[in-house]
KOLLO-846743 format. One record per residue (C-alpha): residue number from 1; residue in one letter; x, z, y. Coordinates in steps of 0.25 Angstrom, whole numbers. Last residue first. Layout:
N
{resi=NUM | resn=A | east=X | up=Z | north=Y}
...
***
This chain:
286
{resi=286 | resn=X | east=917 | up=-121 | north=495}
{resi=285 | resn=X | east=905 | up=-128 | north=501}
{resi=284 | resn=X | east=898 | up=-120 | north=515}
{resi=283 | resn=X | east=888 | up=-110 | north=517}
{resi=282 | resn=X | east=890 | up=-104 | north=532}
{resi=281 | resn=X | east=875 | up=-107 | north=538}
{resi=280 | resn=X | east=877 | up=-112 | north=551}
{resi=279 | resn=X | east=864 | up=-107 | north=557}
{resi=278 | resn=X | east=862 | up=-93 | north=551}
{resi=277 | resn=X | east=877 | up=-90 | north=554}
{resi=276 | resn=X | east=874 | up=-92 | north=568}
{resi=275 | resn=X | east=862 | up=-83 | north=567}
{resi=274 | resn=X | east=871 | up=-73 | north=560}
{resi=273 | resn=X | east=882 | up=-74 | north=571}
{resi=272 | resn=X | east=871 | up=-75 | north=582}
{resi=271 | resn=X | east=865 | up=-61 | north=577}
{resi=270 | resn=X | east=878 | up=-54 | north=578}
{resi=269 | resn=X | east=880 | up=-58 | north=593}
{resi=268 | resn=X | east=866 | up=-55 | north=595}
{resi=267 | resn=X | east=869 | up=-43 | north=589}
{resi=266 | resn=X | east=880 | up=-39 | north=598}
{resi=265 | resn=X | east=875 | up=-43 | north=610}
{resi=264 | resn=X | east=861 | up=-34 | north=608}
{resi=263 | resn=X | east=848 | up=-41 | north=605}
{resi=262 | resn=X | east=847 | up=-38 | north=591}
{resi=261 | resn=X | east=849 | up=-24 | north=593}
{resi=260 | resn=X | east=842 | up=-17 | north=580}
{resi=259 | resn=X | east=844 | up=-28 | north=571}
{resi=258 | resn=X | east=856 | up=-35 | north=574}
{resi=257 | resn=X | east=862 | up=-19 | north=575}
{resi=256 | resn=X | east=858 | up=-15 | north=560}
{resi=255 | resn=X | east=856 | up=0 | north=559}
{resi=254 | resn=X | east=865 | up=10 | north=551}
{resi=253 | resn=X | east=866 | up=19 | north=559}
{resi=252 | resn=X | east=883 | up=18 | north=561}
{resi=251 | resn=X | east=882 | up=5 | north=562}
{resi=250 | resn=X | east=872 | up=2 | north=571}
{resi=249 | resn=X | east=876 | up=12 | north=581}
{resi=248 | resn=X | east=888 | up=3 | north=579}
{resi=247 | resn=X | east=882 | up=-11 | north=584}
{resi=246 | resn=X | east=874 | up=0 | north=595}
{resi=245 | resn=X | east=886 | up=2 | north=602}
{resi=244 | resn=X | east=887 | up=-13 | north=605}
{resi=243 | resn=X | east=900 | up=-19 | north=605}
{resi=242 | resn=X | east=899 | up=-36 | north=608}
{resi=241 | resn=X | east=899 | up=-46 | north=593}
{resi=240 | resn=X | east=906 | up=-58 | north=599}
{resi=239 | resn=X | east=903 | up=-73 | north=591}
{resi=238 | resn=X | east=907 | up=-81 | north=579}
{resi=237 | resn=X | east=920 | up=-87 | north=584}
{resi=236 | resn=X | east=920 | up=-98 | north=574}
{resi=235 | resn=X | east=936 | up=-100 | north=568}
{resi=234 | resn=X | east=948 | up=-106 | north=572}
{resi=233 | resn=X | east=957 | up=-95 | north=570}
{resi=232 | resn=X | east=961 | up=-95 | north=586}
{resi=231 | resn=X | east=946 | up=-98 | north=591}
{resi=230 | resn=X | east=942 | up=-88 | north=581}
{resi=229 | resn=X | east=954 | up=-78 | north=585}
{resi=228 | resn=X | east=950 | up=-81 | north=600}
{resi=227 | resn=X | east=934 | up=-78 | north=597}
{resi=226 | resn=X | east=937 | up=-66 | north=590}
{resi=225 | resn=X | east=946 | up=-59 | north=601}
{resi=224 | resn=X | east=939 | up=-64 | north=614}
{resi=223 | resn=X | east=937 | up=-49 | north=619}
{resi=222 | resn=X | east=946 | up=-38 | north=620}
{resi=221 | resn=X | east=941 | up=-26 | north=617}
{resi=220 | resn=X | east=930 | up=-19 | north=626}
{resi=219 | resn=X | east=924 | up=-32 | north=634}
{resi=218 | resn=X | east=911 | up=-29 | north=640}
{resi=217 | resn=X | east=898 | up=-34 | north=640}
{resi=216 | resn=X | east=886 | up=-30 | north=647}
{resi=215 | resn=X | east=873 | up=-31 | north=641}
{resi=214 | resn=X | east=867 | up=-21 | north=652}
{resi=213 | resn=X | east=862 | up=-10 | north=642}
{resi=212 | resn=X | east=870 | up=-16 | north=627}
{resi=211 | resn=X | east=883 | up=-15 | north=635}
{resi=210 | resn=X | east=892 | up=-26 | north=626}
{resi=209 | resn=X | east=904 | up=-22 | north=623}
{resi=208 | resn=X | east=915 | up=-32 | north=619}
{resi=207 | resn=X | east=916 | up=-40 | north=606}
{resi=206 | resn=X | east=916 | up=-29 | north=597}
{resi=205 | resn=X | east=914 | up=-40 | north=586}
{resi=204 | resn=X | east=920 | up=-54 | north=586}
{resi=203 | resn=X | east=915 | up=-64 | north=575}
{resi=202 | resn=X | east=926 | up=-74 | north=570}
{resi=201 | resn=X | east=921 | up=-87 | north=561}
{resi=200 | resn=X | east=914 | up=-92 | north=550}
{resi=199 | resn=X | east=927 | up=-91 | north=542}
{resi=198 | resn=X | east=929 | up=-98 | north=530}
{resi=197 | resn=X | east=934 | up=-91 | north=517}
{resi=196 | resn=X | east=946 | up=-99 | north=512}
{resi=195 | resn=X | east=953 | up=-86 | north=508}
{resi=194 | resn=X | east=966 | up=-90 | north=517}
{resi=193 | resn=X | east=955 | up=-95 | north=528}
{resi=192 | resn=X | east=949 | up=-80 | north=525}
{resi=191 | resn=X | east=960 | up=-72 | north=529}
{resi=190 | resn=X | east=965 | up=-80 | north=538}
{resi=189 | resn=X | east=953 | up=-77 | north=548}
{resi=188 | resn=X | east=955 | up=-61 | north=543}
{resi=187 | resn=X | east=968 | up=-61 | north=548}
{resi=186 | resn=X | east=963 | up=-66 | north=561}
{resi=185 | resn=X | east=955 | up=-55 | north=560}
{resi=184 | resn=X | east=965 | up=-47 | north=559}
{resi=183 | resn=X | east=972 | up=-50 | north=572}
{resi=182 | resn=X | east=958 | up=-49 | north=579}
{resi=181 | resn=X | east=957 | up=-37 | north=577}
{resi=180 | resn=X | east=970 | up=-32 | north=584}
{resi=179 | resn=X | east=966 | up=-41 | north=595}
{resi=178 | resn=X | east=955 | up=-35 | north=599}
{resi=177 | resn=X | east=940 | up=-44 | north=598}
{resi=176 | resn=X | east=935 | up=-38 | north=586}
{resi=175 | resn=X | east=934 | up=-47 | north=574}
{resi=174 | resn=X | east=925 | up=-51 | north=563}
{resi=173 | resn=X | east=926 | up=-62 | north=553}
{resi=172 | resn=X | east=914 | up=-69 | north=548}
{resi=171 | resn=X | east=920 | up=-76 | north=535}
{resi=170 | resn=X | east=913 | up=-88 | north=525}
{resi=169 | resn=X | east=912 | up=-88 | north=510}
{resi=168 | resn=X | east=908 | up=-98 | north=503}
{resi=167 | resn=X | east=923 | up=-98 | north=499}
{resi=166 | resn=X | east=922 | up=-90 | north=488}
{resi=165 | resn=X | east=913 | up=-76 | north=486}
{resi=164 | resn=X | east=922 | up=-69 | north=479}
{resi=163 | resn=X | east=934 | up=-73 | north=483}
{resi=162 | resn=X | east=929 | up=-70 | north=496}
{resi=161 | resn=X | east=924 | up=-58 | north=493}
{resi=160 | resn=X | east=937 | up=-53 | north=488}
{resi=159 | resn=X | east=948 | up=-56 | north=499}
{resi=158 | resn=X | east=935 | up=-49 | north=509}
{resi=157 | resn=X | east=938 | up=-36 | north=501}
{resi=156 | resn=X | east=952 | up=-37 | north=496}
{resi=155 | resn=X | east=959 | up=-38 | north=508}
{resi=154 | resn=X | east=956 | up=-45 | north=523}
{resi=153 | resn=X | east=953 | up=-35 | north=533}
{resi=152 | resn=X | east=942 | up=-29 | north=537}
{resi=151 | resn=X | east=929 | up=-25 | north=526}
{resi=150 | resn=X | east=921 | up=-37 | north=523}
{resi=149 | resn=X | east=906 | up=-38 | north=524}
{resi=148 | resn=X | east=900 | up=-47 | north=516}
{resi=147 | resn=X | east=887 | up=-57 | north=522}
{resi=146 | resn=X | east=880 | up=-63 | north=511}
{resi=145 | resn=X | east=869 | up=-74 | north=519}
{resi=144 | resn=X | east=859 | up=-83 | north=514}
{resi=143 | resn=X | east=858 | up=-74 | north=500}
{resi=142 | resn=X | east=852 | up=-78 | north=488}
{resi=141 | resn=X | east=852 | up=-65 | north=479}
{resi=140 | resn=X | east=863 | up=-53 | north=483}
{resi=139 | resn=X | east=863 | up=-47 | north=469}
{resi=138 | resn=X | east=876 | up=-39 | north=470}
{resi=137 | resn=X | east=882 | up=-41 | north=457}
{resi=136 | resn=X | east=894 | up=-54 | north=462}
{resi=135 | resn=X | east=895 | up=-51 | north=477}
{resi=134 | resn=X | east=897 | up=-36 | north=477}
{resi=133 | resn=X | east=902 | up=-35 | north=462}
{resi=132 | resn=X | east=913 | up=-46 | north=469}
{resi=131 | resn=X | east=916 | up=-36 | north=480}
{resi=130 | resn=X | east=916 | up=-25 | north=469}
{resi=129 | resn=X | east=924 | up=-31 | north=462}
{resi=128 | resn=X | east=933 | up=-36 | north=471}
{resi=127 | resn=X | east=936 | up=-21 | north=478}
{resi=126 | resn=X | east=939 | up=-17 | north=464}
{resi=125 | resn=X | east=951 | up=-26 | north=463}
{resi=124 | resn=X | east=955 | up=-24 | north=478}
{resi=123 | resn=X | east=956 | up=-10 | north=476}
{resi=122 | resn=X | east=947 | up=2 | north=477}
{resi=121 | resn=X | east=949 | up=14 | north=484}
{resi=120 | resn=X | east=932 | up=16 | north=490}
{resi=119 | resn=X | east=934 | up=29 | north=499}
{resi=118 | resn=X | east=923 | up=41 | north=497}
{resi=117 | resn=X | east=914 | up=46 | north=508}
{resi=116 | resn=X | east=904 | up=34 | north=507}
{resi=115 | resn=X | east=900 | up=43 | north=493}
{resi=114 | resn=X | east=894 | up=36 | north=482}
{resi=113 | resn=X | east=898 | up=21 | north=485}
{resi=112 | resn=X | east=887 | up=12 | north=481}
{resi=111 | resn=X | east=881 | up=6 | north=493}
{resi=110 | resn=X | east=895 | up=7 | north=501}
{resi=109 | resn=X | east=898 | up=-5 | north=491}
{resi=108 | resn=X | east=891 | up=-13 | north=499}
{resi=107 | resn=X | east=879 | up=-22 | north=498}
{resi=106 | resn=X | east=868 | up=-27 | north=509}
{resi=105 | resn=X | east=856 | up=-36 | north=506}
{resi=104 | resn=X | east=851 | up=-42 | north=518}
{resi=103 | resn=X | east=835 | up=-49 | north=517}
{resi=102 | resn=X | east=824 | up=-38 | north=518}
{resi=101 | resn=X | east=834 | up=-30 | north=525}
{resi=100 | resn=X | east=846 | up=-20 | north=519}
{resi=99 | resn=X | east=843 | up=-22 | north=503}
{resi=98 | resn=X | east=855 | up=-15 | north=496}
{resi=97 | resn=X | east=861 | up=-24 | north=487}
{resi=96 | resn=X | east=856 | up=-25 | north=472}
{resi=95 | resn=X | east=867 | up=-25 | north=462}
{resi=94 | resn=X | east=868 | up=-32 | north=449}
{resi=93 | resn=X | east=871 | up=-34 | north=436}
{resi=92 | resn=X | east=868 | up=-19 | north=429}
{resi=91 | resn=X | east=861 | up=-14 | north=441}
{resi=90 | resn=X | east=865 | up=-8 | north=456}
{resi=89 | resn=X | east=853 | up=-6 | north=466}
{resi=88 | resn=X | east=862 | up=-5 | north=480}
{resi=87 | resn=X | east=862 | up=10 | north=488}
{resi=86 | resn=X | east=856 | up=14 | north=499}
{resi=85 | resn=X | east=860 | up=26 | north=507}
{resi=84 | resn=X | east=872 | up=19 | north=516}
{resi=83 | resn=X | east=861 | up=7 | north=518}
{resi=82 | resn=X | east=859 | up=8 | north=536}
{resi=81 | resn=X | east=866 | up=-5 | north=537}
{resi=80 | resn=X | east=878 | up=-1 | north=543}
{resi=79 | resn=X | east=880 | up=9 | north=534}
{resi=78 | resn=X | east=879 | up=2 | north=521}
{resi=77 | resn=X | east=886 | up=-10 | north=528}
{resi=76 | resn=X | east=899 | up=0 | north=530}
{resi=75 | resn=X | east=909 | up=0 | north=517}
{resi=74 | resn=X | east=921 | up=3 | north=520}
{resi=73 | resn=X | east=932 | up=4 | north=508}
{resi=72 | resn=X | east=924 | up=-8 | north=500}
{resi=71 | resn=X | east=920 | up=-17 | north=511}
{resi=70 | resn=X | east=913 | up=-28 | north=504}
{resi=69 | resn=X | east=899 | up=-27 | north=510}
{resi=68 | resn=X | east=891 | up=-37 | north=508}
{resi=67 | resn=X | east=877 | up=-40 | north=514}
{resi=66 | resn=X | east=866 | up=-50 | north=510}
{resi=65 | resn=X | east=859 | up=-59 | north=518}
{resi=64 | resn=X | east=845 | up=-68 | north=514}
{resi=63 | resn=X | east=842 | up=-72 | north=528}
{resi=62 | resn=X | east=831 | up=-70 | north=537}
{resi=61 | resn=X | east=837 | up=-69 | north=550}
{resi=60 | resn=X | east=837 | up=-53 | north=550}
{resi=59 | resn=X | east=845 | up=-55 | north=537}
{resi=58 | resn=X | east=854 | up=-63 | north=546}
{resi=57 | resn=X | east=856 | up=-53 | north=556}
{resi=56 | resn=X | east=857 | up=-43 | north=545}
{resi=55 | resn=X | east=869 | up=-48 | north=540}
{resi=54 | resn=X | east=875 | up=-52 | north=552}
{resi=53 | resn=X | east=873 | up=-36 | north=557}
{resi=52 | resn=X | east=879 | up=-31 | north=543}
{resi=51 | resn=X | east=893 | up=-41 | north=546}
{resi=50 | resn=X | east=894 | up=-37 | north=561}
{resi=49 | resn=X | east=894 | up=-23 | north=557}
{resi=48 | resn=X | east=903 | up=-23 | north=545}
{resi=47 | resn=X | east=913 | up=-30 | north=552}
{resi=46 | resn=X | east=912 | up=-22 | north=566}
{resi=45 | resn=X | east=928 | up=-25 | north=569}
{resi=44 | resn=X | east=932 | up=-12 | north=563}
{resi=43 | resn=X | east=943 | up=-17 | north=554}
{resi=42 | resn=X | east=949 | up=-30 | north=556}
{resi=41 | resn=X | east=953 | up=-42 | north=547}
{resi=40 | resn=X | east=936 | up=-45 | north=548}
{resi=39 | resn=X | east=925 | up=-50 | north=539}
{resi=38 | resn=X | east=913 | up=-54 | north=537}
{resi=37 | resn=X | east=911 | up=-62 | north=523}
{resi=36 | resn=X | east=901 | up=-73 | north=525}
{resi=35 | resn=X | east=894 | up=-77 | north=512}
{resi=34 | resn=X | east=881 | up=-86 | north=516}
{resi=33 | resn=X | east=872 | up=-96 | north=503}
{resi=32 | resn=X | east=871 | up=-83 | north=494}
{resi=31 | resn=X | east=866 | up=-89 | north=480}
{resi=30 | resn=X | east=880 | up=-93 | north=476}
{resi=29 | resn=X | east=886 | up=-82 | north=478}
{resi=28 | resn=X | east=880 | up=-72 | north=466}
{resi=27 | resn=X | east=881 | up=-87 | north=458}
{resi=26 | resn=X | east=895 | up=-86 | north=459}
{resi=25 | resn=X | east=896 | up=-71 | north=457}
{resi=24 | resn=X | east=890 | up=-71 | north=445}
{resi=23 | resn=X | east=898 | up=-86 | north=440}
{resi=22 | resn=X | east=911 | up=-77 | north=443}
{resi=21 | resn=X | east=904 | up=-64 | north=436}
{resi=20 | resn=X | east=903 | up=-73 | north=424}
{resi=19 | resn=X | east=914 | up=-79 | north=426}
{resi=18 | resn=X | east=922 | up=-65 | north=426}
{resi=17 | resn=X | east=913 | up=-60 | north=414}
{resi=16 | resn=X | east=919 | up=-71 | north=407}
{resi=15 | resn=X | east=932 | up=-69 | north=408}
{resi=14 | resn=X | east=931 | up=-55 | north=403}
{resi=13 | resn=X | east=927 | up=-58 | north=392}
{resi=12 | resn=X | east=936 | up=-69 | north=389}
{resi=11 | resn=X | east=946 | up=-57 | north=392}
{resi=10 | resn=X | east=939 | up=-47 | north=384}
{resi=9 | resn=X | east=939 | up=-57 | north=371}
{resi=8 | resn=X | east=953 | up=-59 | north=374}
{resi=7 | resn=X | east=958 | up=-45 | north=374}
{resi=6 | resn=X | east=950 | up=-43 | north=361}
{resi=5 | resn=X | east=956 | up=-54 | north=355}
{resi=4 | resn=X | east=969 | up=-47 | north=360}
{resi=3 | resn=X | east=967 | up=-34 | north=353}
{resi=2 | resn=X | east=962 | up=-39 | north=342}
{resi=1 | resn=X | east=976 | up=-46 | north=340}
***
């Protein structure tokens, strides 16, 4: 008999710390007006890259932008933005993320690993908590724009940020133009109708090579892929993102490309997405 009053007490508990974390995480949300999840059925399409660059391209506009990185097994936005070494200020209720510009707010669970040598074996449980820690404890503030990196594919990671984060949540789904990825990003397009997360549309990286000494452009891959699986998908075709050795000279140093070679292709293809973002803002009712 003890037994089960205790057993009760606990479960009443324990049902009220989950509203209480609900109501948290509500309120968490409600003060950031923009969630777009980048995302993409294929591996190595240039996720992480296009999804850093448009964060900063519109921190460089002067909104409020924070970035979340929600690839558990691959983390890469502490590389890519030159923070491997820092390391986010962790209290009792809350965390602080790591500060990149005056207004872009970055975090990842990269931050807190104690050795980038070591795998992260999680399953999707965990993988939740910690997404919903991300979301719920991180003290983002009043945000214009959260932008969460996904990893590839459509499993526990992106399934759980949008349960979390509901339906005010949009999708910009990368692709390269090859067939083969294209296949899954198809995938990725149902993927988020069946979840009821709306698509903003289809953004096609690699999309040729463009010279950055005479501007010539040249087609490597097949070309066309993104914008004949939006038409086909019914969805915006948000624009080609050209090859530019620079975009992974960028990467791998830790530099932004928007920043240091506004003027190339590739960034002004970058830099049009976020001013076209800017200008039809994506808040919309439930």
């Amino acid at each position: 008999m003890q037994e089960l009053k205790m057993a009760s007490t606990c479960s009443c508990s324990s049902d009220q710390t989950k509203q209480d974390k609900d109501l948290k995480l509500k309120q968490k949300m409600g003060k950031i007006k923009n969630k777009l999840m980048v995302m993409s059925g294929k591996g190595g399409v240039g996720k992480s890259t296009v999804a850093a660059n448009l964060a900063a391209a519109l921190a460089m506009k002067g909104f409020q932008v924070g970035l979340l990185d929600i690839d558990v097994h691959g983390p890469s936005l502490p590389r890519l933005l030159s923070l491997s070494q820092s390391r986010p200020h962790v209290e009792k209720d809350y965390i602080e993320p790591v500060q990149w510009s005056k207004n872009l707010w970055v975090m990842s669970l990269g931050f807190l690993l104690p050795d980038n040598r070591e795998p992260v074996i999680w399953r999707g449980p965990v993988k939740m908590g910690l997404i919903r820690q991300f979301l719920q404890d991180v003290a983002w503030g009043d945000l214009d724009y959260l932008i969460v990196d996904c990893p590839p594919g459509t499993g526990d990671e992106p399934l759980s940020a949008m349960q979390l984060m509901g339906k005010e949540a949009w999708a910009v789904i990368v692709t390269t133009p090859q067939a083969v990825a294209v296949d899954d990003v198809r995938r990725s397009v149902t993927f988020c109708r069946e979840m009821e997360t709306p698509v903003l549309g289809i953004l096609e990286n690699m999309s040729g090579y463009s010279c950055p000494k005479c501007r010539e452009h040249l087609d490597i891959f097949n070309t066309g892929g993104g914008r004949d699986l939006a038409r086909e998908m019914e969805v915006e075709f948000l624009g080609s993102i050209p090859i530019d050795p620079e975009i992974v000279r960028s990467g791998d140093e830790g530099y932004i490309y928007v920043k240091t070679h506004p003027e190339s292709p590739a960034a002004a293809a970058i830099i049009s997405l976020a001013r076209r973002i800017a200008q039809q803002p994506v808040v919309h009712d439930p």
